[in-house]
C-alpha positions in Angstrom: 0.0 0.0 0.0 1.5 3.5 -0.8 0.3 6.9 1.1 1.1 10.0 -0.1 1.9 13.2 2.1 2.6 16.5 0.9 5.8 18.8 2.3 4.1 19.6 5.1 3.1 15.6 5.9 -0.2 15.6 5.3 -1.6 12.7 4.1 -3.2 13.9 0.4 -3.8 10.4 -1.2 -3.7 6.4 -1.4 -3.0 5.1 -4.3 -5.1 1.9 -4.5 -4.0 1.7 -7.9 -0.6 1.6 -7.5 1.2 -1.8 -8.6 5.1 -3.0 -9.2 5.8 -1.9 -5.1 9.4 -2.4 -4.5 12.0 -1.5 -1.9 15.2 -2.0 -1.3 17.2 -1.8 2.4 20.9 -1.5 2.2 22.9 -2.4 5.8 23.8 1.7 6.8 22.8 3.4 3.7 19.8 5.2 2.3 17.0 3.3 1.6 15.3 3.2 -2.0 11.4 2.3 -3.1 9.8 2.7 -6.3 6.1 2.2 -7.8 3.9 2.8 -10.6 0.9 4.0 -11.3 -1.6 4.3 -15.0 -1.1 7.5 -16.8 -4.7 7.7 -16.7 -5.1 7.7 -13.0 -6.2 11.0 -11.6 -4.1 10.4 -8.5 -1.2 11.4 -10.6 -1.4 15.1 -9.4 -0.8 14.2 -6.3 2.7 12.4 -6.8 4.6 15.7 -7.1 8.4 15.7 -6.5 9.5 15.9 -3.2 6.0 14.9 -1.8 6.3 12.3 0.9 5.6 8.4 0.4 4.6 5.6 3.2 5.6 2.5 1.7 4.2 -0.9 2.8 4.5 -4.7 2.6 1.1 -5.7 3.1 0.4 -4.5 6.6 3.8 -4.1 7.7 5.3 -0.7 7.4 8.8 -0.1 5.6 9.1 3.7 5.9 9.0 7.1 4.7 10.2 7.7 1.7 10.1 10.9 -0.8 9.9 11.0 -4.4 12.6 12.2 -6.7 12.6 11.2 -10.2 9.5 10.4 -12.2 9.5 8.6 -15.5 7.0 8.4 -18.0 6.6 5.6 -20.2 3.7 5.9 -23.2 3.4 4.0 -26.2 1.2 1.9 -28.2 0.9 -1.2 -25.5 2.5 0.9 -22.3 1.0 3.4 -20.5 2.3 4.1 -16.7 4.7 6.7 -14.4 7.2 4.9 -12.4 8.0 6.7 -9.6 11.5 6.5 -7.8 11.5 7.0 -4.0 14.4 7.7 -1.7 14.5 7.3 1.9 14.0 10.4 4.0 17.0 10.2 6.0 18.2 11.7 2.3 16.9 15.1 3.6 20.2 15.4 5.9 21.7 16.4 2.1 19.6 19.3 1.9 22.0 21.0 4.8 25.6 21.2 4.4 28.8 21.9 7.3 30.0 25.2 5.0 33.5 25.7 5.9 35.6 24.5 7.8 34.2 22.6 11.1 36.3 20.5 13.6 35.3 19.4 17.2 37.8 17.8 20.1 37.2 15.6 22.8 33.9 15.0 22.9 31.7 12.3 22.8 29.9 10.4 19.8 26.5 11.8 21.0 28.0 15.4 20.9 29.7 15.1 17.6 26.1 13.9 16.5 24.3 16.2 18.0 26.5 18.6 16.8 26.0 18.0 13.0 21.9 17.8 13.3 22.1 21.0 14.9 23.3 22.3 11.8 19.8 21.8 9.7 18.2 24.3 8.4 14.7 21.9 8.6 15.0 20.2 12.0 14.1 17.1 10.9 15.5 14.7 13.0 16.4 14.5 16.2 18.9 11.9 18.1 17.6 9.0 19.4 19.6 6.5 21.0 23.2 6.6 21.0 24.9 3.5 22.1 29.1 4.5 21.8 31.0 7.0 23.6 34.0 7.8 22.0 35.9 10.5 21.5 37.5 10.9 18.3 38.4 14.3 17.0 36.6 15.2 13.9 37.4 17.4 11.1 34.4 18.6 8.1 34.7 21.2 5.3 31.9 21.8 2.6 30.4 18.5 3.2 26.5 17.5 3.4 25.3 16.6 7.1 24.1 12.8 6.0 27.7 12.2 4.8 29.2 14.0 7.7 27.0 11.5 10.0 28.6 8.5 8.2 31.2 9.2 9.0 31.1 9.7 12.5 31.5 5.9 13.3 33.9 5.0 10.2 36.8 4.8 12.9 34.8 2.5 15.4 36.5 -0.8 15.7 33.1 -2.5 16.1 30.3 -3.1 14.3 27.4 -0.6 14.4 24.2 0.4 12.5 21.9 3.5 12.0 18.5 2.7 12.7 15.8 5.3 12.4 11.9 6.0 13.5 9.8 8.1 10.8 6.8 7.5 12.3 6.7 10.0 14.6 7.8 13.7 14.3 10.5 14.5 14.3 12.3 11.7 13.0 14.5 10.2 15.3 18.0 8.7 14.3 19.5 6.1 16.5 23.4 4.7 16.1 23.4 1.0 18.0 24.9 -2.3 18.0 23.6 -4.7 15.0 22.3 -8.1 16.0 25.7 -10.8 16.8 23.0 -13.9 17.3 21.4 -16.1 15.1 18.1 -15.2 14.5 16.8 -16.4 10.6 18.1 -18.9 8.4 18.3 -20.2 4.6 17.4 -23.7 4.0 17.7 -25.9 0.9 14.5 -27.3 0.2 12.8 -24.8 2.3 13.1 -21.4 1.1 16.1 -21.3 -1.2 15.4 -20.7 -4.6 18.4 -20.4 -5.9 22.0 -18.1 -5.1 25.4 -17.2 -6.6 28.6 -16.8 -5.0 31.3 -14.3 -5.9 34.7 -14.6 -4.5 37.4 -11.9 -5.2 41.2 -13.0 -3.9 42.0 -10.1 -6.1 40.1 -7.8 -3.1 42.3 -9.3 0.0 44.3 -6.7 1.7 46.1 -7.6 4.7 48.4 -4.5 5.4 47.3 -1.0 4.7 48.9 2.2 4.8 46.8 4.5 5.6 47.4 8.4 4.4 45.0 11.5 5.5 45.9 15.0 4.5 48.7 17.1 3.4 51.3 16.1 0.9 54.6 14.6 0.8 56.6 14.2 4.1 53.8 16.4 5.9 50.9 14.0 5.1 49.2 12.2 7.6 50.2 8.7 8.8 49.5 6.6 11.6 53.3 6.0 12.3 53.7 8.4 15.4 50.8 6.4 17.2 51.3 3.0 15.8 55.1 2.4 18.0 57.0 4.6 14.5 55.1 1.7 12.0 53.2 3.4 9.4 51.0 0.6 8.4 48.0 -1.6 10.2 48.5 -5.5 9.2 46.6 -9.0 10.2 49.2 -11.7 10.4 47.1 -14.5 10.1 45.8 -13.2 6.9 49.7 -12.8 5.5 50.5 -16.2 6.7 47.5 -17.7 4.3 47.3 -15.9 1.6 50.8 -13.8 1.6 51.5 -9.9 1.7 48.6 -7.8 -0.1 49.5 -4.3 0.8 47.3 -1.1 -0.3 47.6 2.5 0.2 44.7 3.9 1.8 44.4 7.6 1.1 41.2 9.6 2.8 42.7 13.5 3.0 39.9 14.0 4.9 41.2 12.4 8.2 43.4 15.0 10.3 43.9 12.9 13.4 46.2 10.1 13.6 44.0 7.8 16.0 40.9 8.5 13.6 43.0 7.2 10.7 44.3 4.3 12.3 40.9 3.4 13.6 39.5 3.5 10.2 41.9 1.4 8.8 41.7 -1.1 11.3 38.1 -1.2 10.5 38.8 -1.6 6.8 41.4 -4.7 7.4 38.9 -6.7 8.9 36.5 -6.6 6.2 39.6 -6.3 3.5 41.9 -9.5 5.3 39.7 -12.7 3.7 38.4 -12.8 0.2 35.5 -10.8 -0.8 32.9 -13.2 -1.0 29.1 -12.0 -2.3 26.3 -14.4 -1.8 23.4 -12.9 -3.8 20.1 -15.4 -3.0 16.7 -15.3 -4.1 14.8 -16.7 -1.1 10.7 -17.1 0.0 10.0 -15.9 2.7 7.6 -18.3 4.2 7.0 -15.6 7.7 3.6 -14.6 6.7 2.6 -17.7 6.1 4.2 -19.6 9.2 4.3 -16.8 11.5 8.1 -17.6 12.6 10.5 -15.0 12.9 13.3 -17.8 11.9 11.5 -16.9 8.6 11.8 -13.3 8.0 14.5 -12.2 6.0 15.3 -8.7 7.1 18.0 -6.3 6.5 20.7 -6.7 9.3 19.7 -9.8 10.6 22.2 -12.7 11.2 21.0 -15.6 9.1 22.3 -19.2 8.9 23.5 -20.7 5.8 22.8 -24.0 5.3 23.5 -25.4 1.5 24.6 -27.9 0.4 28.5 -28.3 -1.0 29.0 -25.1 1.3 29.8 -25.6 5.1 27.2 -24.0 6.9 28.2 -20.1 7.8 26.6 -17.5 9.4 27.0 -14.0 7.8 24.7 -10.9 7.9 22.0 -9.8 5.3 23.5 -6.5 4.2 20.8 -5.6 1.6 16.7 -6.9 0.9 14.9 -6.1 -1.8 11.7 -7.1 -2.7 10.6 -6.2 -6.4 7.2 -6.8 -6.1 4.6 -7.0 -2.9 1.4 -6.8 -4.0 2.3 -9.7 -7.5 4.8 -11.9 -5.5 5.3 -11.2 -1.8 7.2 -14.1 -0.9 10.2 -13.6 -3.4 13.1 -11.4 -1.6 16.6 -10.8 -2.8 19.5 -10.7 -0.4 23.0 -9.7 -0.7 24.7 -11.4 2.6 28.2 -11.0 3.6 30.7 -8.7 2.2 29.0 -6.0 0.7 30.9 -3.6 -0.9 29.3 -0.4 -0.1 29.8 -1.3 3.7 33.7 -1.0 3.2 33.2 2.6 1.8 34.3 2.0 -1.8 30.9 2.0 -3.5 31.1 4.4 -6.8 28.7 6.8 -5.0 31.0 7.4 -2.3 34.1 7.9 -4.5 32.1 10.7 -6.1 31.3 12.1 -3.1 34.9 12.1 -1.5 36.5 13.0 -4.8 33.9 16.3 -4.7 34.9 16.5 -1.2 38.7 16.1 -1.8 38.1 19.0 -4.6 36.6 21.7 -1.6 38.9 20.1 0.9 41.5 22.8 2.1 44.9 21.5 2.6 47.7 23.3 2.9 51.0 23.9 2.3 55.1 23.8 3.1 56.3 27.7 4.5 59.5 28.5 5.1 59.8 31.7 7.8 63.1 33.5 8.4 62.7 35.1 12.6 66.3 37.3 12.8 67.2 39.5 15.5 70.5 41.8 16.7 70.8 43.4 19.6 73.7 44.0 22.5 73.7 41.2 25.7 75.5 41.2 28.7 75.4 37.8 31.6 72.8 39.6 33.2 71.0 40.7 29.9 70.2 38.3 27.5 69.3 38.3 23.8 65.5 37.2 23.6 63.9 36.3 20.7 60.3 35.7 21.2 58.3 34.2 18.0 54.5 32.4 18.1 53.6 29.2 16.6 49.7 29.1 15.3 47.2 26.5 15.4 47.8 26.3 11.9 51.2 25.0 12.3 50.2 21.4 11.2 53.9 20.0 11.5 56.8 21.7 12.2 59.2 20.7 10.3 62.7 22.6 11.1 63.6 25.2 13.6 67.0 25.8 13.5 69.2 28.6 15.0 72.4 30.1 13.1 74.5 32.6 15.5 77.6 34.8 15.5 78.8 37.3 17.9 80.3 40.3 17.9 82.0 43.0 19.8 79.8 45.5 21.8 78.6 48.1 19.8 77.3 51.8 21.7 76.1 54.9 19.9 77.1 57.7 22.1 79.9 58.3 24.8 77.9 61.2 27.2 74.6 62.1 28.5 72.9 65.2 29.5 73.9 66.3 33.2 71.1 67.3 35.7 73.3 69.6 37.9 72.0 72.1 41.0 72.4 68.8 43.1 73.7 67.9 46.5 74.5 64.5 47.6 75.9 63.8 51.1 77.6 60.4 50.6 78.0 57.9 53.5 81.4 58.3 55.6 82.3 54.7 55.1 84.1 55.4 58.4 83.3 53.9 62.2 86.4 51.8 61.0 90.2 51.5 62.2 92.7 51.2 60.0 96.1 50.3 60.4 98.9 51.6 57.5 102.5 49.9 57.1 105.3 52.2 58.6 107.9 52.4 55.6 110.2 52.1 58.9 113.7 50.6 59.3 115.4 53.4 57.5 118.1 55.2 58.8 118.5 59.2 57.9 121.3 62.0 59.0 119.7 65.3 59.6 122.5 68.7 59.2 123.6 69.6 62.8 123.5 73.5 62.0 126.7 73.6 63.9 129.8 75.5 63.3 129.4 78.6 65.1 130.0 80.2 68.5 127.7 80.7 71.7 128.0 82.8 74.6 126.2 82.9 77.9 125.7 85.4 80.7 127.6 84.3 83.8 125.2 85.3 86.5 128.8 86.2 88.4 129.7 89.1 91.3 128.2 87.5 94.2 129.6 86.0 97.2 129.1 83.1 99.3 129.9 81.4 102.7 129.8 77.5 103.7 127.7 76.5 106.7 130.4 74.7 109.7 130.6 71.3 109.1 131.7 69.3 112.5 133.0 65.4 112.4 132.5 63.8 115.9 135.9 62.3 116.1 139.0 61.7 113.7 141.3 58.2 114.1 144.5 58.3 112.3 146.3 55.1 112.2 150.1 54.1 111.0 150.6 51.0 108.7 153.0 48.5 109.7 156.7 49.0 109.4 158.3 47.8 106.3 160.9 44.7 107.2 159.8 44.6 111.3 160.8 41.6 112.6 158.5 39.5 115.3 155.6 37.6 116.1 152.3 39.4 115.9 152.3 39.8 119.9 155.5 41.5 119.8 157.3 42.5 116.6 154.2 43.8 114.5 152.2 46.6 115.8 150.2 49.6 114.9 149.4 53.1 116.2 146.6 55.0 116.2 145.6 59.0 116.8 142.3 60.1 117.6 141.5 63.8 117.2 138.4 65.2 118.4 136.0 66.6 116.2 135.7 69.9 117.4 138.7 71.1 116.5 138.0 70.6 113.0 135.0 73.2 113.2 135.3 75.9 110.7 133.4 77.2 107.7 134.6 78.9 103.8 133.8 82.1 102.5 134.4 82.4 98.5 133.6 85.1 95.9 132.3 84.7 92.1 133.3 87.7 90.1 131.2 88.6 86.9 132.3 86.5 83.7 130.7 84.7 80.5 130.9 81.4 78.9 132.0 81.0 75.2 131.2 77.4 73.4 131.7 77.0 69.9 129.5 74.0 68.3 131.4 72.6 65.1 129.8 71.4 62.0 128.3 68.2 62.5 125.1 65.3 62.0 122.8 63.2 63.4 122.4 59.4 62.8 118.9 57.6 63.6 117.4 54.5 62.9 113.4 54.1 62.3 112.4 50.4 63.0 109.4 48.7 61.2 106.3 50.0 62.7 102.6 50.9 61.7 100.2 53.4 62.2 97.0 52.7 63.7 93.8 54.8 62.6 90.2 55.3 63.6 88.2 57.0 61.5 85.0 57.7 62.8 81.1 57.6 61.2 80.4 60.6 58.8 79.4 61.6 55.6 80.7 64.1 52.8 78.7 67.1 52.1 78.5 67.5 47.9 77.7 70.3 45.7 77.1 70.0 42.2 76.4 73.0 39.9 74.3 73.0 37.4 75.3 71.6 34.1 75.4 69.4 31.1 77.6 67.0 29.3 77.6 67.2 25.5 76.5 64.0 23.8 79.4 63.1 21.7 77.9 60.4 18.8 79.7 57.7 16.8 79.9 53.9 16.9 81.6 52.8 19.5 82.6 49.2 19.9 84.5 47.5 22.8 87.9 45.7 21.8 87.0 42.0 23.6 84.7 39.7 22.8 83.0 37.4 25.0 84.3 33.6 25.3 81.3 31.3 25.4 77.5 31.5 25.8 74.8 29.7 27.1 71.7 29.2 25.2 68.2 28.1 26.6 64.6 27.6 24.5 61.6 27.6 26.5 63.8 27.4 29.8 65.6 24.1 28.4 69.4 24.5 28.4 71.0 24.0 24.9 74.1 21.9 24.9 76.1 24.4 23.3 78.2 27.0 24.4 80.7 28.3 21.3 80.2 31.6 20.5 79.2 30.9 16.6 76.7 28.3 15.7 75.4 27.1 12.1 71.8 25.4 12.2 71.3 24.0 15.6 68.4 22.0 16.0 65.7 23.6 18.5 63.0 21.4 18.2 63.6 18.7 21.0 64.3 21.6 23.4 61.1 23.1 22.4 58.1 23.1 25.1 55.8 19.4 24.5 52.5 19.0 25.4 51.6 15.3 26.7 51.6 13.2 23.4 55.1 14.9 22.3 53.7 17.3 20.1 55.2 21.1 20.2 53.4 23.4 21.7 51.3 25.6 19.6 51.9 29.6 21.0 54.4 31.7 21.9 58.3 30.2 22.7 61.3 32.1 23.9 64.9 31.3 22.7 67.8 33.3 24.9 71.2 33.6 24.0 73.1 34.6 27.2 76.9 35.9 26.9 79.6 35.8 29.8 80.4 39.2 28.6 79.5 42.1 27.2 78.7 41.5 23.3 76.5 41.8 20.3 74.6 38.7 18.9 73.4 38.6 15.4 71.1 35.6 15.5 68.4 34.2 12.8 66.0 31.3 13.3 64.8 29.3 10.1 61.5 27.7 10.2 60.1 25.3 8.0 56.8 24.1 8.7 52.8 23.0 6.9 50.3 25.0 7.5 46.9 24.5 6.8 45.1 26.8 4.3 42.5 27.7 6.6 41.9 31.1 8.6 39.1 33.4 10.1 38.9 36.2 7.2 39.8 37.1 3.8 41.1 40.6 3.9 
């Protein structure tokens, strides 16, 4: 049964007449339905492009679909309109991500929220979400359906879109398929007949995969995959051998994304593509049994003979027919193609992508810089990497130095100052003597002195009395006798008053005469030194006013200094010569957690151990996207 619904969804016809119902329901892709009608019928007018279709299989709804071409076939034994339908989850291609768009660490429900939120008819709204990851994703000029898609490409699991169109809004939900068992194909029960299609020429069991840029700045997976640039399935190489691909998709920017995505793509691309296409009955309206409906996305089992029984998923269902023969379905179970992204459609659409896709290119940036340092003044050159630096290639530094250069030798005075200056003083100091000299001084002699006599006076003696006076003889010379008799002495004694008495003298007047002859002194002066304290005080200083002419020139110092030492972001370089050709910055540079340089501003110092002038230049070589806020 078909309904039709205009733009606005209400319901304007049923088209009892309609005949040659088909669908067809691809595994996480649009749906498609067709139907016809007689040219004569009236209800023609009412299938206008774009209108809305509900498409039935007997009583069970299939979904909304809307039209989009209409063919019209008259001639002498046809007349009819066939009517092409596509599933309305195709009206995410009527809004586009213009620009550039890119979102970071946040989850799949945000990055999917984040893309509906972009339609200009709000359509659809998110249902259930059943993943949480958080890849970073990048979009430019791209429609919001294909944008969607790929928003689980890098999952390493298995996943399908499922959708409700029976209410409104629509609501989109992203989930696990079904793992288990739950329909089965039968020989001499509803097999009519199938056809196998093996490919060996389709394995691929190691795949480099490449995302934007060009050349040595293009994407790989290398720096996250322990330096290997490839994703491979030994098991795979051991049966069938090496079958390596290079998978390019410029519109990956992350590395994990990338290598996600290809890991995805090796487990669909490591066996033989095999395509079962069966034509099958299903018997489920007649037995009621859900083993018997043959659905899009259902497990089914395989049993057939000269096969060994497999499980695989129905990836597509058609039915060409449900009002003339609703039993006969056409499946397409296992490897689909379209499910591995190669389809034809979707090369289009990346190739248009590709075309908008902004990428970038190599720069090469010259920073120099000159300038006078000292140890306590370094040379610092300051220089900002953007966000647009995709990789950063080269940063070297090339150095030499040179001798202090000055422009002037005075500066203007500021006089009509005065400054008292501290003493220095509360101090003892002690100076060395200079002694152990010896020195004659002239005497100044050699002439003649006289004095005044102070003569013409007289003067008498007090008495002086003795008490007694002995006078005694010596022994005679030669006397003969014994001590008793021979030898003897005799003594006087005189009293001592008759020897009282006293002296009367007179001093006429005279002078003295002395004549001192030419002569010198000799003197020694031994080692000593001089002890000084010099008390607390301070100088008392005038200054007049006045100025110093500015005398100008270049003026260079005659020494240069001997080594340097040379720091970026804080790191010490290894290097300390005072010339340098192209030394490598880069693993100095500030990191952020994964190794990765740190997008902003940077400092490189250059720090002499003497006065100096450093001419200095840092080469840059780097891709940068061609993305940016204006265009001025």
């Amino acid at each position: 049964m078909i309904k039709i619904l205009n733009k606005n969804r209400q319901y304007v016809a049923y088209l009892e007449n309609a005949f040659n119902i088909g669908y067809e329901k691809t595994f996480n892709q649009i749906w498609g339905a067709s139907f016809s009608l007689p040219l004569n019928d009236p209800k023609n007018e009412e299938c206008k492009a774009l209108y809305y279709v509900e498409v039935y299989d007997n009583d069970e709804y299939i979904g909304l679909f809307r039209i989009v071409p209409k063919r019209t076939i008259k001639n002498e034994s046809t007349e009819i309109v066939t009517y092409q339908c596509e599933h309305v989850l195709a009206t995410l291609l009527d809004s586009s991500l213009f620009q550039y768009h890119q979102t970071d660490n946040i989850t799949t429900r945000e990055n999917l929220q984040y893309i509906l939120d972009q339609q200009k008819v709000k359509h659809w709204v998110l249902g259930t979400v059943s993943f949480t990851r958080y890849f970073s994703y990048k979009w430019e000029n791209e429609n919001l359906l294909s944008a969607l898609f790929s928003v689980p490409k890098p999952f390493d699991v298995q996943y399908r879109w499922t959708w409700n169109t029976q209410v409104y809004p629509w609501v989109l939900n992203l989930v696990p398929p079904e793992t288990a068992v739950t329909c089965e194909i039968r020989e001499r029960k509803n097999l009519i007949g199938l056809e196998l299609e093996e490919n060996p020429m389709g394995v691929f069991n190691r795949i480099y995969p490449l995302g934007y840029g060009e050349g040595i700045n293009q994407l790989n997976i290398a720096a996250v995959n322990n330096g290997v640039p490839y994703v491979d399935d030994a098991e795979s190489i051991a049966e069938y051998g090496i079958h390596e691909y290079i998978w390019v998709d410029k519109r990956f920017e992350d590395a994990l994304t990338l290598k996600a995505s290809a890991e995805g793509l090796l487990k669909e691309w490591k066996e033989p593509i095999a395509n079962w296409r069966i034509s099958a009955a299903d018997l489920s309206s007649r037995t009621g049994e859900s083993i018997d409906k043959l659905k899009e996305g259902r497990i089914v089992r395989l049993n057939v003979e000269g096969f060994p029984v497999t499980d695989l998923r129905i990836m597509k269902e058609s039915k060409p027919d449900t009002k003339g023969e609703p039993w006969n379905v056409q499946l397409e179970i296992g490897n689909l193609n379209a499910d591995l992204g190669t389809t034809q459609a979707d090369l289009q659409r990346r190739q248009q992508i590709n075309e908008l896709y902004a990428q970038g290119a190599t720069n090469i940036l010259f920073i120099p810089y000159n300038d006078n340092a000292d140890p306590d003044h370094p040379v610092e050159m300051k220089f900002y990497l953007p966000e647009e630096f995709v990789k950063l290639n080269k940063l070297l530094l090339s150095f030499v130095m040179d001798k202090f250069r000055a422009y002037e030798r005075a500066i203007g005075g500021g006089g009509s100052i005065v400054k008292s200056t501290s003493s220095g003083g509360g101090s003892q100091q002690t100076s060395s003597s200079g002694g152990g000299v010896a020195t004659s001084t002239e005497s100044g002699g050699g002439s003649t002195q006289t004095s005044s006599s102070g003569g013409g006076t007289s003067s008498t003696t007090s008495e002086k009395t003795f008490v007694q006076l002995n006078v005694m003889t010596g022994v005679p010379e030669n006397a003969i006798g014994s001590d008793n008799y021979g030898n003897h002495l005799h003594e006087v004694q005189i009293p001592g008053s008759v020897f009282d008495h006293s002296h009367t003298f007179t001093i006429g007047s005279h002078t003295h005469t002395v004549t001192i002859p030419t002569h010198s002194h000799n003197f020694t002066i031994p080692n000593h030194s001089h002890t000084v304290t010099i008390p607390a005080h301070t100088h008392d200083i005038t200054l007049p006013d006045h100025t110093h002419a500015i005398q100008f020139g270049i003026f260079k110092l005659d020494n240069v200094p001997s080594k340097v030492t040379i720091k970026v972001d804080g790191n010490t370089v290894p290097y300390t010569v005072t010339n340098g050709d192209n030394i490598d910055l880069i693993p100095y540079l500030s990191k952020d957690s994964e190794g990765r340089v740190n997008r902003g501003w940077h400092t490189v110092t250059i720090t002499p151990n003497d006065l100096g002038r450093i001419n200095a230049q840092i080469y840059t070589q780097f891709f940068i996207q061609s993305r940016g806020g204006g265009n001025f």
